[in-house]
C-alpha positions in Angstrom: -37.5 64.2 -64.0 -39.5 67.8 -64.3 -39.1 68.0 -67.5 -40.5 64.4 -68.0 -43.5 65.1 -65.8 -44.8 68.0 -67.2 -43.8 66.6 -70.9 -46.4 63.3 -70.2 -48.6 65.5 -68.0 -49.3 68.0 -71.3 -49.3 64.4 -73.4 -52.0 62.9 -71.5 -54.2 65.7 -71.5 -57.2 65.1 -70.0 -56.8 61.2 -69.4 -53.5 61.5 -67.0 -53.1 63.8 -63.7 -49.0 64.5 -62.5 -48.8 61.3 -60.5 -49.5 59.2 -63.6 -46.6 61.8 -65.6 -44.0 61.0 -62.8 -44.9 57.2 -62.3 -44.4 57.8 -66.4 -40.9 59.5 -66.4 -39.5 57.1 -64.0 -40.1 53.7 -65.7 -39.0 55.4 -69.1 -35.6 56.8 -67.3 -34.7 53.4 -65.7 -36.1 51.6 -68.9 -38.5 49.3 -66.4 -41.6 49.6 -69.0 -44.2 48.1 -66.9 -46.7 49.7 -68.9 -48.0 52.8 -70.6 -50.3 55.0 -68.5 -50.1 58.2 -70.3 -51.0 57.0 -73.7 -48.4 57.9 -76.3 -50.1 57.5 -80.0 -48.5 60.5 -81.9 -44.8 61.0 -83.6 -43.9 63.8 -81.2 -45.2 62.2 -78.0 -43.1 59.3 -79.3 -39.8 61.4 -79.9 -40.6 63.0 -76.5 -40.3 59.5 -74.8 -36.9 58.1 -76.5 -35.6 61.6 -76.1 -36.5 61.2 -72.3 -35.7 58.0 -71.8 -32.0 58.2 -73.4 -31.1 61.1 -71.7 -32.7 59.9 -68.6 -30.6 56.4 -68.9 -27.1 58.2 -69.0 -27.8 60.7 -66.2 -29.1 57.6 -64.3 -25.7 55.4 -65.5 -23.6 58.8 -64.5 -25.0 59.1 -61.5 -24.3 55.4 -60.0 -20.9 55.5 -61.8 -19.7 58.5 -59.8 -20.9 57.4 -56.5 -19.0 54.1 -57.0 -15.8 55.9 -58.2 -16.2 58.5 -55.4 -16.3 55.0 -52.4 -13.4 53.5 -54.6 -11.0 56.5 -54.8 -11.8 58.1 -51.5 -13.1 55.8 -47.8 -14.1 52.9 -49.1 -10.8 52.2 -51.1 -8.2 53.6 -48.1 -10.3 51.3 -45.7 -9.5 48.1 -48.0 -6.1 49.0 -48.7 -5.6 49.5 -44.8 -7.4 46.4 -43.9 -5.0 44.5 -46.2 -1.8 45.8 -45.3 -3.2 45.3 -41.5 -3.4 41.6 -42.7 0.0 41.3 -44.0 1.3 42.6 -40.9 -0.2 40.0 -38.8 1.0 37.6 -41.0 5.1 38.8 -40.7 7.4 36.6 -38.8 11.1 37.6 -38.3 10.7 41.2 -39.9 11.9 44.2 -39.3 10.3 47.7 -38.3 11.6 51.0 -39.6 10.2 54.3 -37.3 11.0 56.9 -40.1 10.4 57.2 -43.5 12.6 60.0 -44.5 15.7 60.1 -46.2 17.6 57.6 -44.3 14.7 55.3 -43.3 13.7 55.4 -47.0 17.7 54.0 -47.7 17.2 51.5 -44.9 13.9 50.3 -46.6 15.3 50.0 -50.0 18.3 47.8 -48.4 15.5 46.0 -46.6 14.0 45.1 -50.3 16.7 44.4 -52.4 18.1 42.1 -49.9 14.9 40.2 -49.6 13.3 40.9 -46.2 10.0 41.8 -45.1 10.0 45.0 -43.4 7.1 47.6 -42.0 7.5 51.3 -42.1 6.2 53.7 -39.7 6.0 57.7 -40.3 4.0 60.6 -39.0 3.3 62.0 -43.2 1.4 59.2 -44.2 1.4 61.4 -47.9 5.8 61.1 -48.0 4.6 56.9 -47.5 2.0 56.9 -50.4 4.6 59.1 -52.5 7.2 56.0 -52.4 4.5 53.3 -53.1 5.2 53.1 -56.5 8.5 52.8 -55.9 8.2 50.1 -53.5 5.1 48.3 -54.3 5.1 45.9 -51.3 5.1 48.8 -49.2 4.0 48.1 -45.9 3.0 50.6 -43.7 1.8 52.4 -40.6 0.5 56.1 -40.3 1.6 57.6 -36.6 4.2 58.4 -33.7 6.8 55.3 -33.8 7.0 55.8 -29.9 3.5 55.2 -29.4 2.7 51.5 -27.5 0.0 50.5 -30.0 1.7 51.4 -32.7 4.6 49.7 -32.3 2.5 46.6 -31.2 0.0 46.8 -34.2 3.3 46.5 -36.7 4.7 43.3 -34.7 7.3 44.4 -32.5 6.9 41.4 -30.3 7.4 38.6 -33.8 10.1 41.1 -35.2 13.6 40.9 -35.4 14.7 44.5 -35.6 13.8 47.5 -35.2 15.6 51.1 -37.0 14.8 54.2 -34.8 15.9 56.3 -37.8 13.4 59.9 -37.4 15.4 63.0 -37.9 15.0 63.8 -34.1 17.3 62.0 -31.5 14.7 63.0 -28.9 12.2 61.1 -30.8 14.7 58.4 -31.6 15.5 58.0 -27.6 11.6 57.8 -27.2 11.0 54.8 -29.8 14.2 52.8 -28.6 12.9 53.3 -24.8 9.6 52.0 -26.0 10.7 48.8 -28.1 12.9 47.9 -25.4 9.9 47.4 -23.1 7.6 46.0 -25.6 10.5 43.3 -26.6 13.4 43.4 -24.5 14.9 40.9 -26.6 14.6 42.5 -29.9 18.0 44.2 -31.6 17.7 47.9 -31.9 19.7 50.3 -34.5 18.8 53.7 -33.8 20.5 56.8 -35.8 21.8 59.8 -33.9 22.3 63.5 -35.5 24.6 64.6 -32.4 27.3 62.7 -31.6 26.6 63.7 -27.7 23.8 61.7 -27.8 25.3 58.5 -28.8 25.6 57.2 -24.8 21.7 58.1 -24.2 20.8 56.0 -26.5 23.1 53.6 -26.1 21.5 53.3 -22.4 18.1 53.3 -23.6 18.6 50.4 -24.8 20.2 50.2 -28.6 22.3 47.6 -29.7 23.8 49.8 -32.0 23.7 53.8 -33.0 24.9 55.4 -36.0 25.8 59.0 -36.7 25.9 60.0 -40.6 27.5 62.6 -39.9 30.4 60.6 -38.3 30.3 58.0 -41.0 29.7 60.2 -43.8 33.0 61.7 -42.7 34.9 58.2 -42.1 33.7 57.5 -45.7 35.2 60.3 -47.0 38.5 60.0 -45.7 38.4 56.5 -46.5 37.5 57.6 -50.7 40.8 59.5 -50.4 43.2 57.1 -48.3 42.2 53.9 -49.7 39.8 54.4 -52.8 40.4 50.8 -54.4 38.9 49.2 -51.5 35.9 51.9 -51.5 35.6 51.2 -55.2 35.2 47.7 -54.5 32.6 48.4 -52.0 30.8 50.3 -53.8 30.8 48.1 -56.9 29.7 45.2 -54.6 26.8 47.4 -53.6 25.7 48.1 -57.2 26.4 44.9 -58.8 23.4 42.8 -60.5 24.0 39.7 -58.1 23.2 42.5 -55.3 26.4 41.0 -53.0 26.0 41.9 -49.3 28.3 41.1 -46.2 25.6 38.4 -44.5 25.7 36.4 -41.1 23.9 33.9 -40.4 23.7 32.2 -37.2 24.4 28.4 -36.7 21.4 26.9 -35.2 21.2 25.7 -31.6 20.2 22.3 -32.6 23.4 22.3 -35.1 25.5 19.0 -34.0 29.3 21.0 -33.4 31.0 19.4 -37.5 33.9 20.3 -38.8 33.4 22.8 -41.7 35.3 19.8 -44.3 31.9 17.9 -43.5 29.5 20.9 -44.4 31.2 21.4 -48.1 30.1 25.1 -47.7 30.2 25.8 -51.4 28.5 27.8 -53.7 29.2 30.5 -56.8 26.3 32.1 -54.9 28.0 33.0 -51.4 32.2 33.1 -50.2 32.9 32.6 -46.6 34.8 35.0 -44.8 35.0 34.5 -41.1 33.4 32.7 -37.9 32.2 34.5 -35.0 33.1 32.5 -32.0 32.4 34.5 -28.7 34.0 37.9 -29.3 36.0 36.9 -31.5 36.5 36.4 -35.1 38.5 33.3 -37.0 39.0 34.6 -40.5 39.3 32.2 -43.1 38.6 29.6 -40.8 40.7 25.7 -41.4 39.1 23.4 -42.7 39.0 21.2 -39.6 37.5 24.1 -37.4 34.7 22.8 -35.6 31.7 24.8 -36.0 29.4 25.0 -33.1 25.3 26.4 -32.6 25.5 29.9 -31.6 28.3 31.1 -34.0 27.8 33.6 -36.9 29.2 32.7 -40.0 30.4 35.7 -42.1 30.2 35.1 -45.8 29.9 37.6 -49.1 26.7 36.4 -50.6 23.6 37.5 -52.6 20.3 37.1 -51.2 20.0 33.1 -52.8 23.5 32.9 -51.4 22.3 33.9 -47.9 19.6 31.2 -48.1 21.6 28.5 -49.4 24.2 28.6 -46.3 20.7 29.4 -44.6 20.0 26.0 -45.5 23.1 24.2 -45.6 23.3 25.3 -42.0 19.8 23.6 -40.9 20.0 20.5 -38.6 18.9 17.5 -40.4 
């Protein structure tokens, strides 16, 4: 722009004063061309302009093009990304909520995926969460304390079907169990415990279930050496392409009681196992046992196998 101004100003000469020079440089940078008001009749006055007005039209295009990358990859782009994952979550029915994101949540949350189920993650290091995105590319999450009301509230606690307490801290564990409990006192809780001491706290705050690693890591172990062909199969279930879970499903309450002969609960895609009837379980259940709504029907099955008996379950 100076150098514009004086440039016209000296090619005017006598016939253009410095506001005609600017008003000059600025249509010639933006390439607006209203109309000459410094004359221009000469080769170098000529030069002087296309000279200006190219290098005057990239700094212009640079100029615009890093402001707009600068909203895209900084505010601007965080503030539509959280808007949108703010919109998924209101839109989840029946998912789950995972307060942790480290090791062990991040386990839980790949379970969550590969067995088809819509989940939201909650974790103090919002970085550890944008780490794993590429990983998980559904990933939805929310930046804060786990325990906090709000928090718990803004990812859906009271639509949600589970929640994992699963922080490296059974303090902070106790704390997010305690809350969900009061937000949703009907919601199931697994929380994970470090010290076995703890197990009964939480067990009284509230969770339906608590896990130590330590304790199962342990159990596994001993398992690997006193039975390692039934481990084996486990863990080839686990890593197998057709992604093979144990599933339950729960028979509806508006289920007329049928004999499982009438259901013809077949598929390559799922194997019952067992019926859950009260406390107790009826393995490889007759075919004239009468199955009733409020059961859970224990089957080996991959995630289309866990919504075909879904399905085949569903009153008509």
């Amino acid at each position: 722009m100076l150098v514009g101004t004086v440039g016209f100003y000296m090619a005017g000469g006598d016939k253009a004063d410095f506001s005609d020079a600017f008003y000059m440089t600025i249509i010639t940078i933006t390439t607006v061309g209203y109309g000459e008001v410094v004359q221009i009749d000469g080769f170098a006055e000529r030069l002087f302009a296309g000279l200006i007005a190219l290098a005057g039209f990239g700094a212009v295009t640079f100029l615009f093009t890093s402001l707009t990358v600068f909203f895209l990859e900084s505010d601007l782009d965080y503030s539509l990304r959280r808007r949108r994952m703010e919109k998924q979550i209101r839109k989840l029915h029946g998912h789950y909520i995972v307060c942790g994101f480290g090791r062990v949540g991040r386990n839980v949350a790949n379970e969550l995926t590969t067995t088809h189920r819509h989940f939201v993650a909650i974790d103090a290091d919002e970085a550890v969460m944008e780490a794993h995105r590429e990983r998980l590319p559904g990933l939805v999450y929310l930046n804060g304390d786990a325990s906090d009301d709000d928090l718990l509230i803004a990812a859906g606690i009271e639509d949600a079907h589970g929640v994992f307490a699963v922080t490296g801290d059974d303090s902070r564990n106790l704390m997010i169990v305690f809350t969900a409990k009061q937000l949703n006192p009907n919601i199931r809780i697994v929380a994970r415990c470090h010290e076995v001491r703890n197990t009964e706290k939480l067990r009284k705050a509230g969770a339906d279930s608590v896990i130590s690693p330590d304790f199962t890591g342990g159990m596994r172990i001993a398992s690997s050496m006193i039975r390692p062909h039934v481990v084996s199969f486990l863990d080839e279930m686990l890593r197998s392409e057709h992604k093979l879970r144990l599933e339950e499903v729960l028979v509806p309450l508006r289920f007329e009681p049928r004999a499982l002969e009438t259901l013809c609960l077949r598929s390559p895609n799922y194997v019952m196992l067992a019926v859950r009837r009260g406390g107790d379980f009826v393995f490889n259940p007759p075919k004239e046992f009468m199955l009733e709504p409020g059961q859970h029907v224990i089957a080996m099955a991959s995630p289309l196998g866990r919504q075909e008996l879904e399905g085949a379950l569903l009153p008509e």
